[in-house]
PyMOL CGO cylinders between C-alpha atoms (Angstrom):
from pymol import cmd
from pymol.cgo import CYLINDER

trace = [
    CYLINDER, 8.19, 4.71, -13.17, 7.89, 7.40, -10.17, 0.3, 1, 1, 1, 1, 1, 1,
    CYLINDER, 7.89, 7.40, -10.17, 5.40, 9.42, -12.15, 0.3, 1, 1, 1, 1, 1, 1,
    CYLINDER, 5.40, 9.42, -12.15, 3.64, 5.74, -12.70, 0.3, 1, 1, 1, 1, 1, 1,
    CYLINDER, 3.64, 5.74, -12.70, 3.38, 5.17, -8.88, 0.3, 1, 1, 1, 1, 1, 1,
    CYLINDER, 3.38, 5.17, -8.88, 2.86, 8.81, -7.86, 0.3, 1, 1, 1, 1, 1, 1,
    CYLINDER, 2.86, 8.81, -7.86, -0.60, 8.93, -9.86, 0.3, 1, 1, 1, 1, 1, 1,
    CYLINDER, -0.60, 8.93, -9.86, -1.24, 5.06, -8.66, 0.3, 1, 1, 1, 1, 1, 1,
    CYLINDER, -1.24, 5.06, -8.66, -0.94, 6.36, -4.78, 0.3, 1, 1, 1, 1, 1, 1,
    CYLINDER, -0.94, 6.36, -4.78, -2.69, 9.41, -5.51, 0.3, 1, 1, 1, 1, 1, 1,
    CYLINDER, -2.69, 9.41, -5.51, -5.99, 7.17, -7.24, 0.3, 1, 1, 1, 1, 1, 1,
    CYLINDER, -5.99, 7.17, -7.24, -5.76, 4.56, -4.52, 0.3, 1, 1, 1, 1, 1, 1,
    CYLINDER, -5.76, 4.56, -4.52, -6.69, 7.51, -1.75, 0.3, 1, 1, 1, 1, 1, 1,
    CYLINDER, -6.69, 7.51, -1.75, -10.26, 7.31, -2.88, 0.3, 1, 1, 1, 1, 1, 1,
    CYLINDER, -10.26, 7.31, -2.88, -12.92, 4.76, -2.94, 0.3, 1, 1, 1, 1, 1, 1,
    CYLINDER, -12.92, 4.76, -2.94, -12.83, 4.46, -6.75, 0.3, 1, 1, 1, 1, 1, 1,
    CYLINDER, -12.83, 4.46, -6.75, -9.35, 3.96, -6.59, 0.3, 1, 1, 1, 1, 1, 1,
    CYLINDER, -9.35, 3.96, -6.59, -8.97, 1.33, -4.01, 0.3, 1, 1, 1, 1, 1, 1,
    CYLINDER, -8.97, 1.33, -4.01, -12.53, -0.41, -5.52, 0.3, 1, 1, 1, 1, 1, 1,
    CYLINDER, -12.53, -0.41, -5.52, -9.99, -0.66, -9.07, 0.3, 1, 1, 1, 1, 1, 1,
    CYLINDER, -9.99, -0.66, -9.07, -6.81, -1.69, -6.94, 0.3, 1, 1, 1, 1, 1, 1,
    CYLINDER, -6.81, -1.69, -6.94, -8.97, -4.53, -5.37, 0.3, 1, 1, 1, 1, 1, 1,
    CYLINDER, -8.97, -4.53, -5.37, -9.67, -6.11, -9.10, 0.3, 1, 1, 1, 1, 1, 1,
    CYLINDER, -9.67, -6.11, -9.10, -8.64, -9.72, -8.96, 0.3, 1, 1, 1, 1, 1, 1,
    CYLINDER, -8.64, -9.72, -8.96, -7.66, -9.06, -12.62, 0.3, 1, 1, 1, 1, 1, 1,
    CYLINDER, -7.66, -9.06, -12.62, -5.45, -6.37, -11.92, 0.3, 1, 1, 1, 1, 1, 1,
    CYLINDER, -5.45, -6.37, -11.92, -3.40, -8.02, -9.66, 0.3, 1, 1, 1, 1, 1, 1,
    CYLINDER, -3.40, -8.02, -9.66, -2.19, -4.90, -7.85, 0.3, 1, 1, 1, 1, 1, 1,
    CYLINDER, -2.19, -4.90, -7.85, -0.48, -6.17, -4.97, 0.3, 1, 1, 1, 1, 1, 1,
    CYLINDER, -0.48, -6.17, -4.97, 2.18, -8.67, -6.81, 0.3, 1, 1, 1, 1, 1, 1,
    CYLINDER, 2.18, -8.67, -6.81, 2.75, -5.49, -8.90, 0.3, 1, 1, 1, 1, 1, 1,
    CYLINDER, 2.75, -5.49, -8.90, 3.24, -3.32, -5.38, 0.3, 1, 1, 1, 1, 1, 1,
    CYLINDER, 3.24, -3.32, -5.38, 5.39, -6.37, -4.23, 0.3, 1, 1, 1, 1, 1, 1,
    CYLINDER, 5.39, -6.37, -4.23, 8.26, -5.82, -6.77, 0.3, 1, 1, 1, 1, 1, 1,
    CYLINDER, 8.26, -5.82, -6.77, 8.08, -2.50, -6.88, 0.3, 1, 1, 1, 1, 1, 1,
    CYLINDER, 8.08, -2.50, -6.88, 9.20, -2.21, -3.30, 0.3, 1, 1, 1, 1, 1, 1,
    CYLINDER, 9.20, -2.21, -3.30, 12.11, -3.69, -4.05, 0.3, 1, 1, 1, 1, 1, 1,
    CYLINDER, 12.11, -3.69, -4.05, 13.15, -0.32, -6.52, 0.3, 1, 1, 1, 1, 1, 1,
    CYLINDER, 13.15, -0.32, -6.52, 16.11, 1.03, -6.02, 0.3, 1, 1, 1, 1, 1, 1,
    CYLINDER, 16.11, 1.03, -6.02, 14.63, 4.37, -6.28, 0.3, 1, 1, 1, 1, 1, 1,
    CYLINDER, 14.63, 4.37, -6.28, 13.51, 5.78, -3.01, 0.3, 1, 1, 1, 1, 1, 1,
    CYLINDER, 13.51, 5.78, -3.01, 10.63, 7.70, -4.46, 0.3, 1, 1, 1, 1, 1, 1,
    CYLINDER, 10.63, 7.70, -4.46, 9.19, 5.07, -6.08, 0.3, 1, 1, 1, 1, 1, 1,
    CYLINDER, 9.19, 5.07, -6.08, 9.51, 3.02, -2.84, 0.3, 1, 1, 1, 1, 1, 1,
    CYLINDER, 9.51, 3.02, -2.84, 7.72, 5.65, -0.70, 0.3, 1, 1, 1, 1, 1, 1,
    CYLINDER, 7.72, 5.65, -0.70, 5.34, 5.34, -3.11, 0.3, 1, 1, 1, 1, 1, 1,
    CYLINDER, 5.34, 5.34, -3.11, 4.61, 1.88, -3.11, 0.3, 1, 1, 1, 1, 1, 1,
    CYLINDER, 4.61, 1.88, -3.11, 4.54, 1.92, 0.64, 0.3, 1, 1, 1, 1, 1, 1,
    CYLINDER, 4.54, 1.92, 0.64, 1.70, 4.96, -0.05, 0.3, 1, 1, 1, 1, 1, 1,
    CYLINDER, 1.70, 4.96, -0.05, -0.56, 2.59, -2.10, 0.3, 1, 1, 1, 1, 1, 1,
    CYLINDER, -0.56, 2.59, -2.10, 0.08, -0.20, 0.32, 0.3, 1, 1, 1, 1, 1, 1,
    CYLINDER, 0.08, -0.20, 0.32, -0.95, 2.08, 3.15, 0.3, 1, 1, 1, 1, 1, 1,
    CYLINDER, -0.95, 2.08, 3.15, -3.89, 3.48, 1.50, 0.3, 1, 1, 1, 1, 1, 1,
    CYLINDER, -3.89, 3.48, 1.50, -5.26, 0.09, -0.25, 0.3, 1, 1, 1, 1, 1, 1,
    CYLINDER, -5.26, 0.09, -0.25, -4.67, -2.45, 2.76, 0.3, 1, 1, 1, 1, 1, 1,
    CYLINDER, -4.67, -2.45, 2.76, -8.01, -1.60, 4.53, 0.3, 1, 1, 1, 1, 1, 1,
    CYLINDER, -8.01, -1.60, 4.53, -10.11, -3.70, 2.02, 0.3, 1, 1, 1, 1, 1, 1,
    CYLINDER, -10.11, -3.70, 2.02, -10.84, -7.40, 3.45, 0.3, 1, 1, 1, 1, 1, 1,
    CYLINDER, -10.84, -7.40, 3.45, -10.34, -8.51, -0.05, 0.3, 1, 1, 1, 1, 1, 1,
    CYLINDER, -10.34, -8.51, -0.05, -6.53, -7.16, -0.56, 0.3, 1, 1, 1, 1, 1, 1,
    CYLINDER, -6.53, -7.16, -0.56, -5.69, -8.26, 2.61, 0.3, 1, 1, 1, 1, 1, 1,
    CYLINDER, -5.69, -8.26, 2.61, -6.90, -11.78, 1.65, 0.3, 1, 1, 1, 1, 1, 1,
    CYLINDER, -6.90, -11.78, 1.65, -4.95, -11.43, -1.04, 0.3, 1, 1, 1, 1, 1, 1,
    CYLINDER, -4.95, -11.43, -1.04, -1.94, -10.11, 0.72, 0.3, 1, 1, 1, 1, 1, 1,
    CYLINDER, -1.94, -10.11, 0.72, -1.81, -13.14, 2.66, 0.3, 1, 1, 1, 1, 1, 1,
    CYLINDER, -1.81, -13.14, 2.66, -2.04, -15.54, -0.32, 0.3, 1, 1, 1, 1, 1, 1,
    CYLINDER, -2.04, -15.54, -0.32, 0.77, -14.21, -2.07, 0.3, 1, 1, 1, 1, 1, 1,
    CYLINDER, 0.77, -14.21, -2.07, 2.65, -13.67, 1.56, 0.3, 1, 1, 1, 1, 1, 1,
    CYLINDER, 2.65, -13.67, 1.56, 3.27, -10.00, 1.27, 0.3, 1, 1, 1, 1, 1, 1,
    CYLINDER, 3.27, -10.00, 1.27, 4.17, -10.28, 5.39, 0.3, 1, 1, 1, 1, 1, 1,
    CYLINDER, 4.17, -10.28, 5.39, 6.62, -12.30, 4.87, 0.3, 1, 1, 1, 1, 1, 1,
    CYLINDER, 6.62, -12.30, 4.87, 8.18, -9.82, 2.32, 0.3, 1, 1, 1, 1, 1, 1,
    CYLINDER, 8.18, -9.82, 2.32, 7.61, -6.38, 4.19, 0.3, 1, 1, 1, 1, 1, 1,
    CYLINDER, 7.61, -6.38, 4.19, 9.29, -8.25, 7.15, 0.3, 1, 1, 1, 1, 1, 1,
    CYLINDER, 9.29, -8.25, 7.15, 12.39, -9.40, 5.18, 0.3, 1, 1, 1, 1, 1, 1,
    CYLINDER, 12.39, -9.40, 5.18, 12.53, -5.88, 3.83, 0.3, 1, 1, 1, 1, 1, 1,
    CYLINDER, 12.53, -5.88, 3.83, 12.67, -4.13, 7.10, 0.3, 1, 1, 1, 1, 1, 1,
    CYLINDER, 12.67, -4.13, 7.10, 15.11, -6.82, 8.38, 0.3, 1, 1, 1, 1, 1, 1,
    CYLINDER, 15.11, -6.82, 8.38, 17.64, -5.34, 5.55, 0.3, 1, 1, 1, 1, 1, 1,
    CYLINDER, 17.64, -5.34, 5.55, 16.71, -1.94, 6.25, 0.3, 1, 1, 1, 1, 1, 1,
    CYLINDER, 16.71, -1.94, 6.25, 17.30, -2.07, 10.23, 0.3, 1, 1, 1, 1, 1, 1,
    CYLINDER, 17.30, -2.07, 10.23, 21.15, -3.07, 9.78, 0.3, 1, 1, 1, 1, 1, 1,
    CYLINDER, 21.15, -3.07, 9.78, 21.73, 0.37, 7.24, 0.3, 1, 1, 1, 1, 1, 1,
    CYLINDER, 21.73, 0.37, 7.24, 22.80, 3.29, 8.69, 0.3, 1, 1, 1, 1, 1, 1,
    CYLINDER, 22.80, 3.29, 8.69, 21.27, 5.11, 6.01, 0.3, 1, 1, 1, 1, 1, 1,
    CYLINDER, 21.27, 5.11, 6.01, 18.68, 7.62, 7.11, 0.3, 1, 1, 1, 1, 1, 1,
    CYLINDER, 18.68, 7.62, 7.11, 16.35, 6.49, 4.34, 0.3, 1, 1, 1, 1, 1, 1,
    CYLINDER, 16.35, 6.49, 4.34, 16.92, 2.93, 4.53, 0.3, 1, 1, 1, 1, 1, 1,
    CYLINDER, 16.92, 2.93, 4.53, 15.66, 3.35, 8.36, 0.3, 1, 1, 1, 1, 1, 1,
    CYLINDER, 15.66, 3.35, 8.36, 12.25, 5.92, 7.01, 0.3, 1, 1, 1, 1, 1, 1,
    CYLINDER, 12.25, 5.92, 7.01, 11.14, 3.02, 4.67, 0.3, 1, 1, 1, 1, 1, 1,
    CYLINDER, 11.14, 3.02, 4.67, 11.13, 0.44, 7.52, 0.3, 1, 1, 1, 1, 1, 1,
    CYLINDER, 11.13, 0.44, 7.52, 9.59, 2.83, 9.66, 0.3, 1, 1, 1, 1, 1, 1,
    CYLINDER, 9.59, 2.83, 9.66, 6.89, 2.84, 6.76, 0.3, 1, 1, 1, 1, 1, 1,
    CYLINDER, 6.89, 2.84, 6.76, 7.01, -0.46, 6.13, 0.3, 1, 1, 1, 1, 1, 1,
    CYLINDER, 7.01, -0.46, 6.13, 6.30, -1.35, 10.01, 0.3, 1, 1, 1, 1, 1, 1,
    CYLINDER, 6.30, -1.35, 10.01, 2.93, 1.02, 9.36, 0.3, 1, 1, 1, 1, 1, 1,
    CYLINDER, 2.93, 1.02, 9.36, 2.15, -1.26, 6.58, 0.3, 1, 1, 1, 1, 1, 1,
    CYLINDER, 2.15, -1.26, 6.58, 2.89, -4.41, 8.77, 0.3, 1, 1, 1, 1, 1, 1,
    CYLINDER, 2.89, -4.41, 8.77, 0.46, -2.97, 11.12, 0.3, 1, 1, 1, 1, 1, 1,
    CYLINDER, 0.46, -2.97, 11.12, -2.56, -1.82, 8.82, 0.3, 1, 1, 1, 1, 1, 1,
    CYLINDER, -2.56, -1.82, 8.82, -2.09, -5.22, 7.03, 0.3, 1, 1, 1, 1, 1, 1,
    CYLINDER, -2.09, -5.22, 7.03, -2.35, -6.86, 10.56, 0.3, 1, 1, 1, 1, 1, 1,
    CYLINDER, -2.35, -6.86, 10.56, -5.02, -4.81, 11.63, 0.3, 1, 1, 1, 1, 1, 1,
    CYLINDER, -5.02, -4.81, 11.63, -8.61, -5.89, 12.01, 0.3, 1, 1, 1, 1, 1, 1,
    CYLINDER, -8.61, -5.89, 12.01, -10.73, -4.56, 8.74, 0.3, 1, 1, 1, 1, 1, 1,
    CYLINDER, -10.73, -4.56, 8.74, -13.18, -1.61, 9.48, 0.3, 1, 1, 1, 1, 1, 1,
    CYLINDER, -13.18, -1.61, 9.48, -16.32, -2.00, 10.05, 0.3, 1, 1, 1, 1, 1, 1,
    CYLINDER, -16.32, -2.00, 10.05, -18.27, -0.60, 7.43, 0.3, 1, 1, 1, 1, 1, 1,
    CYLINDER, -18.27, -0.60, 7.43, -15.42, -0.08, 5.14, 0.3, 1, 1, 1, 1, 1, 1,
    CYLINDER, -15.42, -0.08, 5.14, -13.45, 3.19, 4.41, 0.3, 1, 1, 1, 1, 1, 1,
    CYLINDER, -13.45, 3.19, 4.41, -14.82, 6.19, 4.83, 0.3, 1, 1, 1, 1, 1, 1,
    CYLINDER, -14.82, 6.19, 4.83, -15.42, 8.15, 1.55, 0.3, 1, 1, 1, 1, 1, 1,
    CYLINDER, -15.42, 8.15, 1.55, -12.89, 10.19, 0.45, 0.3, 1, 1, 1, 1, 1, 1,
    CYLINDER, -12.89, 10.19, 0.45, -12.80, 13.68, 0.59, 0.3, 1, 1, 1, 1, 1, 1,
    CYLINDER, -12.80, 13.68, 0.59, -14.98, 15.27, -1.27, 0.3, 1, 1, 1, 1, 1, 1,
    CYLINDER, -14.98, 15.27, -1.27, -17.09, 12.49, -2.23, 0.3, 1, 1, 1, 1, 1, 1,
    CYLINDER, -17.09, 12.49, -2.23, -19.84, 12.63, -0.58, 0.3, 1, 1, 1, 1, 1, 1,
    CYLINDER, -19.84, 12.63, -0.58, -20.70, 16.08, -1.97, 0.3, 1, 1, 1, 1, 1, 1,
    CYLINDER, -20.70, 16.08, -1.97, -20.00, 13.96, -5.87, 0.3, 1, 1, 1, 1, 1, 1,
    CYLINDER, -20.00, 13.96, -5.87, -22.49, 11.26, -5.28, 0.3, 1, 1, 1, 1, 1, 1,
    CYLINDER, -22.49, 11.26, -5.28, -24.90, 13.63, -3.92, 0.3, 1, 1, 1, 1, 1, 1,
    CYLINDER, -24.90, 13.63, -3.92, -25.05, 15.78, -7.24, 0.3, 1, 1, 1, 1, 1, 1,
]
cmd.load_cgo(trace, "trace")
């Protein structure tokens, strides 16, 4: 499962990737929702990764709020404040990021291209 979300966090940092993640079929963000809830921290850094990287499309957002992924980061950093567990406090520091992208006003014109994809599409 870590190797599963590593390569899922490392697609979702280009456009191609997020433009997949953002399938209604695919359902990506229930998926992301209980995988959070691993009890293996490298698996939850990288679901908070994904999260990070996917939440700047209007469409996952919309969907975020259907499905009240909020609701869930927020109860998840609740039980992560009262640990005194130096990981437990990273992932609600992530989490909080999350909170705040997911918040956020869209961009404008989307997300910029990734790196090195310009120079791809030009070819």
């Amino acid at each position: 499962i870590e190797y599963g979300t590593a390569l899922l966090m490392n697609l979702s940092l280009r456009s191609s990737g997020k433009d997949r993640c953002a399938e209604p079929r695919l359902d990506t963000l229930s998926v992301l929702s209980q995988l959070m809830e691993s009890d293996i921290m490298q698996v939850r850094t990288y679901v908070n990764g994904t999260l990070y990287s996917i939440l700047v499309r209007a469409s996952l957002k919309e969907r975020a709020g259907e499905i009240g992924l909020a609701d869930s980061l927020r109860a998840l950093i609740e039980h992560s404040d009262g640990r005194e567990d130096g990981q437990d406090q990273q992932f609600a520091r992530q989490i909080k990021y999350i909170l705040e992208r997911l918040e956020g006003d869209p961009p404008e014109e989307g997300d910029p291209p990734s790196d090195g994809e310009d120079e791809a599409e030009e070819e």
